[in-house]
N, C-alpha and C positions, 0 to 999 in steps of 0.2 A: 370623562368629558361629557358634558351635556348634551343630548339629543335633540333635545324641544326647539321648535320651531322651524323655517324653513331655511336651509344655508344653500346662499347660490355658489357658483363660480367663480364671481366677483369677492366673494369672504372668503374660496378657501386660496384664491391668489391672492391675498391681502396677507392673509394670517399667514402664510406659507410665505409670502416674500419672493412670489415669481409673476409670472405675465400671466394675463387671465386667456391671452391665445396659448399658451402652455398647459394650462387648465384643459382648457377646451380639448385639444386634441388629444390628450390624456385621457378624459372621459367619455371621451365618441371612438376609443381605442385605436388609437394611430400608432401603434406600439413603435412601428418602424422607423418613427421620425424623434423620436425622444432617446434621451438615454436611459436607461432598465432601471435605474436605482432613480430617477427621478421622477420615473413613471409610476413605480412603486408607494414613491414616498405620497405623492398625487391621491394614490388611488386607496392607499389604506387613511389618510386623513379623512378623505371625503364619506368612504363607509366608517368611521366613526365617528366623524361627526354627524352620521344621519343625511346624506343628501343622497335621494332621488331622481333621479332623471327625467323631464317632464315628458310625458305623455307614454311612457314604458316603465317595467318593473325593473328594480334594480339588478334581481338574478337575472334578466334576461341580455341587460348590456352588458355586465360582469363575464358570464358564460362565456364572452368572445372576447372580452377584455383581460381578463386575466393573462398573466406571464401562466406558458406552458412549463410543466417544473416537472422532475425526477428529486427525487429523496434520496438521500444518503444515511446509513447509520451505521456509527461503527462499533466493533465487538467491544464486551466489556472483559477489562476493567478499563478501555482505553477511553478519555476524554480528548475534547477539542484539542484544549492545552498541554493532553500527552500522547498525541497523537504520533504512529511510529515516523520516524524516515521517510518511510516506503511509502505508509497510505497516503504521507503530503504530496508527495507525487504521482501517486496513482489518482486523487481527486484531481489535479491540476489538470491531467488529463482527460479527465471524463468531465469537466466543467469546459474544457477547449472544445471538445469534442460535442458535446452539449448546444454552446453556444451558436456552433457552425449551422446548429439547424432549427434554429430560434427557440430553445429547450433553456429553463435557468436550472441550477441547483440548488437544492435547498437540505440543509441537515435537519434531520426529524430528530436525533437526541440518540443517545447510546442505548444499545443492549439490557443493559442493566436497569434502566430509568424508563424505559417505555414498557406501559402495561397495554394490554389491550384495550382498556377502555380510551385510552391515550392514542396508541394507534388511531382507532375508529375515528375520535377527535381531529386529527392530525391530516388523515388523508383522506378526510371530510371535507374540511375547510379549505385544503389546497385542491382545491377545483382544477380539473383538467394536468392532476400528477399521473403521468402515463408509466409511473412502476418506481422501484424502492431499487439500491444497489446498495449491499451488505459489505462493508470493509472489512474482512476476516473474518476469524469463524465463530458462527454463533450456535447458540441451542437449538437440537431439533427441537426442542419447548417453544423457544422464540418461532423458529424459525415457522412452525406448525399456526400460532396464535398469527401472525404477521399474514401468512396465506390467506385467513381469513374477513381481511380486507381488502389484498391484492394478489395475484397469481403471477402478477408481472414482477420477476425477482431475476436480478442477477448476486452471484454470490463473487467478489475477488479474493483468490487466494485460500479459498477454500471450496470442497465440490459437496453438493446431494445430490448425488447421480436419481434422477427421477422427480424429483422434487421442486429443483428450479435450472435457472442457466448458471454457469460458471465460467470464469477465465483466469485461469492459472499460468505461470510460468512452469517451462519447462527442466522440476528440479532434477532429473534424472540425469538430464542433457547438461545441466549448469557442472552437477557434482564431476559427470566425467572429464568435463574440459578439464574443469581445475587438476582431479588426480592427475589426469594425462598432463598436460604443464608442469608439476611439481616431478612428475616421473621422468619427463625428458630433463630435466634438472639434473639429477642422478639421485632425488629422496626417494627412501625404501621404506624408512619408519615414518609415517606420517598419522598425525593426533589429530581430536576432535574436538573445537570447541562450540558445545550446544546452548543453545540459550529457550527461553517456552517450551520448557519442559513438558512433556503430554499433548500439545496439539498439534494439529495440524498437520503444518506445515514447517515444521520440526522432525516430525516422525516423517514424513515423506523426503525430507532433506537429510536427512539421519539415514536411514535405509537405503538413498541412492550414494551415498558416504560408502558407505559397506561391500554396497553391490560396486563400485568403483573400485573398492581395492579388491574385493575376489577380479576384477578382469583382470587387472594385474597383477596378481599375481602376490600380492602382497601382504603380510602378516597383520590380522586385528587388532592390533594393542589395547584392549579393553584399560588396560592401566593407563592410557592419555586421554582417553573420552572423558572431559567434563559434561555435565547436565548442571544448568542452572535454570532458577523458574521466571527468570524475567529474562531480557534481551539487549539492553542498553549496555550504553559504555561499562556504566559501576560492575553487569554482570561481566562482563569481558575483563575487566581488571581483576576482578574476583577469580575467575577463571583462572587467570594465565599465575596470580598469585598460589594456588592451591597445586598446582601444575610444576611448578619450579623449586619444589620443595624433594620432587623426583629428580631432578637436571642429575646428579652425581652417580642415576644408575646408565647402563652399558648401552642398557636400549632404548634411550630417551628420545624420541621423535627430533627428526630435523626439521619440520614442519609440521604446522596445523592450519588446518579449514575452520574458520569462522560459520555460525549459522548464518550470521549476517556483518554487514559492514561498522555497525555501530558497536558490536561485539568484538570484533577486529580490533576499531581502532581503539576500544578501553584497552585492551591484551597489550598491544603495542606501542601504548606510552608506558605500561605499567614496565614490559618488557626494555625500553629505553632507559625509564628510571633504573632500573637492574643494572645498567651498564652491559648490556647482551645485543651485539648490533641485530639488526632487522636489516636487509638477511644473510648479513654474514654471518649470525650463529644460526639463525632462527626465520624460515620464511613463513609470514602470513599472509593467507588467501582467505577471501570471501567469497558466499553467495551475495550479490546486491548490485545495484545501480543506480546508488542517489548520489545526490551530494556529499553524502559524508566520507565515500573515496575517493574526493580529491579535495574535499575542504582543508585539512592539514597536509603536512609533510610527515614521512614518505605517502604516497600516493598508494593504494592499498588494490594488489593483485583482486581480480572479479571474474566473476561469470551470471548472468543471468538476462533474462529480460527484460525487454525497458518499461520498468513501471507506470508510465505516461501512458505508451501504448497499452499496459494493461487497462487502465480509467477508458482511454480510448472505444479500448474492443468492448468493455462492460455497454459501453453507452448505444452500440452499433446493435448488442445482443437486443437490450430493451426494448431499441425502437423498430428495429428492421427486423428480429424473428418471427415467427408465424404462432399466434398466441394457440396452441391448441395441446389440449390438458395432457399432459402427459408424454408431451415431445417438448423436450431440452436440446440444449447443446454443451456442450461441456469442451470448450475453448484450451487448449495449451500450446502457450505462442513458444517460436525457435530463442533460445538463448544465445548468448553470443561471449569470447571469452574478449578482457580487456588487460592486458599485461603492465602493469604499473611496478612502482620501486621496492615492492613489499617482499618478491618470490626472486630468487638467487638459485645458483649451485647449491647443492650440498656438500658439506665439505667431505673431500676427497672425493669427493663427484668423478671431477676430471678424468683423474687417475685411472677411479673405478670402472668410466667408460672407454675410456682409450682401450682396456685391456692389456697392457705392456707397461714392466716396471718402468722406470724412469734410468736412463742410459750412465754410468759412473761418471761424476765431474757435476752431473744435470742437480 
């Protein structure tokens, strides 16, 4: 678009097709009185079309005009368009949360796609971006080049203890609820189905798996742990397919723990196609709390924290901690269990807990 010559007020509420008092107070930054996206669209016209402010510089009315923004960027290989479950809800939250105190959001691009000279670009231009929130886990590489634009970092769902803030769910606290529900069930054999293989929050959801069944007392089955390297429904079908190929030995798990909810529910359409009721033969439980355990039928046994609140407390860490190098906080909120149609008896549960055969005639 052309720069040359003078454009008032009056041209860019023409060409824009709004009131030139809309203009106006767009430009003399009345943020409070306009709606955010049409202040926006106001004010990136007008700097690209070259307009000035008479009698002041333009960075000087910008500096206080601008929308106050936080950045977002999530780990790769995740794009916008394949964004998990969880993080759609975890940003929903930290954009609510955000908003509440005149903050926008704004996504600076994935892991993968941003170089540092990019960053630099990035969180340049966004004038008055008071810190970055990382949606999963990223490279200490990334994570190392990123500091050296901003110090202001929160990490969700993943921790570097020293390095920046975090706020994680509490998956120690999630795995036990679930065990302990599947135990007062009457399940003793209970499987694993893993999904993100290697990271994260896999291996921390994995090992409070473990440590769940030593409290109780309960046998390993390394023979029902699947690991797959993605997380989605396809892996969960995958899963629960490679899994049932076991079903005819003696020790075959009455249930399994999902890594997550979308891994769940691939398992248990796969497990319905089978003709194998959910949970008359079979209960599944997940870690999760989106939509996707209660978007279909049955409605899919849970435990965890509420992802929203995670975006929430991210947003709380950025603005309200005390910026001094080398004091973090590393956040992990109370989980909570949510009993849905997925988790049943075990068969001969009953029996096995009464203690006492069943009386002649019964």
């Amino acid at each position: 678009m052309s720069t040359k010559g003078k454009i008032s007020q009056q041209k860019i509420a023409k060409d824009l097709g709004v009131s030139q008092a809309l203009v106006s107070l767009a430009l003399n930054g009345r943020r409070d009185m306009i709606n955010a996206e049409s202040y926006k669209r106001i004010w990136d016209y007008a700097v690209a079309s070259g307009y000035s402010p008479k009698g002041m510089s333009l960075d000087q009315v910008m500096e206080g005009a601008r929308p106050k923004q936080v950045g977002f960027i999530l780990r790769a290989p995740l794009k916008l368009f394949t964004a998990s479950n969880f993080f759609s809800h975890v940003q929903h939250g930290l954009h609510v949360a955000l908003e509440a105190r005149g903050f926008t959001s704004v996504f600076l691009g994935t892991e993968d796609s941003l170089t540092g000279d990019k960053l630099a670009h990035l969180l340049r231009s966004a004038r008055g971006c008071e810190g970055v929130v990382l949606l999963g886990q990223v490279s200490r590489t990334f994570l190392q080049t990123l500091r050296n634009h901003t110090r202001n970092i929160v990490a969700v769902s993943a921790c570097f203890p020293g390095i920046c803030h975090s706020v994680q769910s509490n998956e120690q606290q999630s795995l036990g609820l679930l065990v302990a529900h599947l135990v007062s069930l009457g399940h003793r054999r209970i499987g694993w189905l893993g999904g993100n293989r290697g990271m994260f929050r896999h291996e921390q959801r994995f090992a409070a798996f473990r440590q769940a069944l030593q409290d109780h007392g309960l046998p390993a089955l390394e023979t029902y742990w699947n690991f797959q390297d993605g997380g989605d429904r396809v892996e969960g079908a995958q899963a629960a397919r490679e899994l049932l190929r076991l079903r005819d030995r003696a020790d075959f798990p009455t249930a399994f723990v999902a890594y997550n909810g979308l891994m769940a529910r691939g398992a248990i359409n796969t497990l319905l196609q089978q003709q194998i009721a959910v949970p008359g033969d079979l209960s599944v439980v997940a870690v999760d709390a989106t939509r996707v355990m209660e978007e279909d039928v049955p409605g899919i046994t849970a435990a965890s924290a509420d992802p929203e609140a995670l975006g929430e407390a991210a947003a709380r860490l950025l603005l309200d901690e005390p910026r001094i190098e080398g004091n973090y906080t590393d956040l992990v909120m109370s989980s909570t269990l949510t009993v849905r149609a997925t988790s049943g008896p075990a068969r001969g549960a009953a029996l096995a807990m009464s203690g006492s055969p069943p009386r002649q005639g019964e």
